[in-house]
N, C-alpha and C positions, 0 to 999 in steps of 0.2 A: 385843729390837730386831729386827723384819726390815725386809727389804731393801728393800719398797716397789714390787713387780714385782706386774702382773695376774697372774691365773690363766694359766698355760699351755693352747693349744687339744687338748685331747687328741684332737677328734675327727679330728684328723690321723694317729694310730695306725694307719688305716683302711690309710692310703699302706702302711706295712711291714707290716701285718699278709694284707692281700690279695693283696701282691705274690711273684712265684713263688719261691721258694728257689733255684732256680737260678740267677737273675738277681740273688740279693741278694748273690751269692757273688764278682760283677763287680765290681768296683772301680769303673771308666767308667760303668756302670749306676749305680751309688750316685750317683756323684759330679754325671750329669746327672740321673735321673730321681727319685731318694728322697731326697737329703737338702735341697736348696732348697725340695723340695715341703712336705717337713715343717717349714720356719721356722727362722731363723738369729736370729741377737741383733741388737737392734738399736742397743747401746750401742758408741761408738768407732768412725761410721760412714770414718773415717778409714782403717781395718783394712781395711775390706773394699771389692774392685772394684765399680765401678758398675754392672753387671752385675747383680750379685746383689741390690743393693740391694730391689730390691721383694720382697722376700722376706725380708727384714730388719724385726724388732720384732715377726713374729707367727709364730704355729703353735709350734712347741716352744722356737724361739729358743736354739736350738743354737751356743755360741759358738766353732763349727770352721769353717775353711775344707772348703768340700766334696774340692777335690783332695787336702786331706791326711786327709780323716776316714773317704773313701770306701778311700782303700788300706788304712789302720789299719785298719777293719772287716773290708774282705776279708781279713786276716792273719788276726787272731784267729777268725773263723769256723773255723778250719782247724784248731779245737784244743777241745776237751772241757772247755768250761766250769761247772761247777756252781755257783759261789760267783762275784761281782764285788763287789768293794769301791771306792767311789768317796771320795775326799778332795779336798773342796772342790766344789763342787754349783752353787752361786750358785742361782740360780733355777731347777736342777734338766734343764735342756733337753739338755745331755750324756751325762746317766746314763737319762734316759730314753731317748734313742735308741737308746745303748749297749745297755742291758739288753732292750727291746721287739728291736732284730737278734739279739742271742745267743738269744731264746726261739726264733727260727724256727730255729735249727740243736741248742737245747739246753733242749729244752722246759720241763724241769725247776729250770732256773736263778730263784738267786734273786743278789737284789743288797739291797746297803747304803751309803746315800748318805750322808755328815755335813756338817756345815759349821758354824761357828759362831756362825751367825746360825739364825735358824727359816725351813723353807722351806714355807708353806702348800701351794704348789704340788704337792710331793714327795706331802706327808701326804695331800693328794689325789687322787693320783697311785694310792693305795693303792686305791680303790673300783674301778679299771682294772686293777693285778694287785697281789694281795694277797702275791703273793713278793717282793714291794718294800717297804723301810723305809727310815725317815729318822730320824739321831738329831743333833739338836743334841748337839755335840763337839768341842771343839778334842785335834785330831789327835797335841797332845804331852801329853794329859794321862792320866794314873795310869789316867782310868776306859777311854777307847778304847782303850788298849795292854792293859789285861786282856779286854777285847773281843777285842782279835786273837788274842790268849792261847787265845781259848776255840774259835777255828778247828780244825781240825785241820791247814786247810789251806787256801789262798784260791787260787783259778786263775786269775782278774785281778786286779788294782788297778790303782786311776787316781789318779795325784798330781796335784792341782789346786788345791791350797788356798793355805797363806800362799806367795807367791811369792818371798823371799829365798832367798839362799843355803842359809843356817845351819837355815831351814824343810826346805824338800826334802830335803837331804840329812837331815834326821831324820825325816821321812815315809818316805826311804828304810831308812833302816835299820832300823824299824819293820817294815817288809815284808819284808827281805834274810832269806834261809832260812824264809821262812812265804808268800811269794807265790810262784808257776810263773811267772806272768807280769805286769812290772809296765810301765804306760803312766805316760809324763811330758807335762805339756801344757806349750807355752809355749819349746820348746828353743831357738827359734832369735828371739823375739820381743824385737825392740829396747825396746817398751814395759816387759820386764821382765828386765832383764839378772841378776839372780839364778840365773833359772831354765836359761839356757843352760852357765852356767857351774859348777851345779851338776852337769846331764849331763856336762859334758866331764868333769868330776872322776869321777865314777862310770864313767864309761867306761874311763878310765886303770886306775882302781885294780881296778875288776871283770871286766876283760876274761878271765880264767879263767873264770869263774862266767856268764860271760850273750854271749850272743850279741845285740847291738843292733843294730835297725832304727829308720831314722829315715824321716820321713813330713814332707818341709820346702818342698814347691814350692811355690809362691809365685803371685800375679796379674801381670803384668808391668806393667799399667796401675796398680798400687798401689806397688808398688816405683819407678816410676818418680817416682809424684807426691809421695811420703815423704820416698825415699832409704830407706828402712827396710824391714828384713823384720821379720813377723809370726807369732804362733801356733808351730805346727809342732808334731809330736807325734814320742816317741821309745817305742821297745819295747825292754823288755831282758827276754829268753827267756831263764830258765832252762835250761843246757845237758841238763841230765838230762832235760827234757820235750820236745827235739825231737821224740825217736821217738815221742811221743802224737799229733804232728800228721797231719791228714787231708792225704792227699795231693789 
């Protein structure tokens, strides 16, 4: 079964690939100049301010708000990425972004998308960098956890896939002692209350272990016409890898 989504525009790569390093290190630089330019999703246009909207359904179709995806990026720039593992892909426009910003800081990086649906897109995605893969996998199963197995050791992960509770929290624990650093999407989004309350648990119980940043602002014009907050992303740093961070 896949999902039914065109081709992704890759030739919007152009945008992050041409753009200065210095500048992609800005937060406010992402957030207005590189991530609307590269295409937002355009499913749920409910989520997102009308603002943005023309920029919605094409180019990579990125399902972040830019004010929370442009500070998440600039975070993780700031850390020695080799390895990113992505759980739950959908149509792929996330992990592209993600992985196309870390090569400019981490040239050598590769990444790993799954989802358990097929993502044509992704597989496509390969002839643009061939350090990118995509594997149909559900994320609890025998075969991807001997996959993590076979890491030595992963420097991102992104939890995105089934959005319940009883999900994430074993996507996390999948990662807990084998990830440096692991991203949660979804922490703060009314449409999916599993996932917020999955972080709150993980925050309680692992506050020894992780230092958490959250990424949750919001449109005021969406919130207002809702009553709902949406999206939002969370980071939990491994305490032993702060001292690897770039200052």
């Amino acid at each position: 079964m896949e999902q039914g989504f065109d081709a992704l525009d890759f030739t919007r790569l152009e945008l992050m690939r041409n753009a200065e390093v210095t500048r992609l290190a800005e937060a406010d630089y992402l957030e207005r100049e590189i991530l609307p330019g590269l295409g937002l999703n355009g499913e749920k246009l409910h989520q997102f301010p009308a603002h943005l909207h023309t920029f919605c359904g094409q180019g990579l179709r990125s399902w972040q708000y830019p004010n929370q995806f442009g500070r998440y990026l600039a975070t993780i720039a700031r850390f020695p990425v080799q390895t990113y593992v992505e759980i739950g892909v959908r149509h792929g426009g996330t992990f592209v972004v993600t992985l196309e910003y870390l090569r400019r800081f981490n040239p050598l990086v590769r990444g790993l998308g799954i989802d358990i649906f097929r993502s044509p897109a992704l597989e496509a995605y390969r002839e643009h960098n061939p350090r990118a893969a995509f594997l149909q996998v559900d994320s609890r199963s025998e075969r991807f956890r001997r996959l993590v197995d076979d890491y030595p050791v992963i420097d991102l992960a992104f939890i995105d896939g089934d959005h319940s509770f009883d999900a994430v929290r074993s996507d996390f624990a999948l990662l807990h002692g084998k990830a440096r650093l692991i991203g949660f999407h979804d922490i703060v989004n009314d449409d999916a209350p599993g996932c917020p309350e999955a972080w709150q648990s993980i925050r309680f119980e692992h506050a020894r272990d992780y230092v958490f940043m959250e990424f949750t602002e919001q449109y005021f014009d969406t919130v207002r016409h809702n009553g709902m907050t949406f999206l939002g992303i969370g980071l939990a740093i491994r305490r032993d890898t702060l001292p690897a961070a770039r200052a």
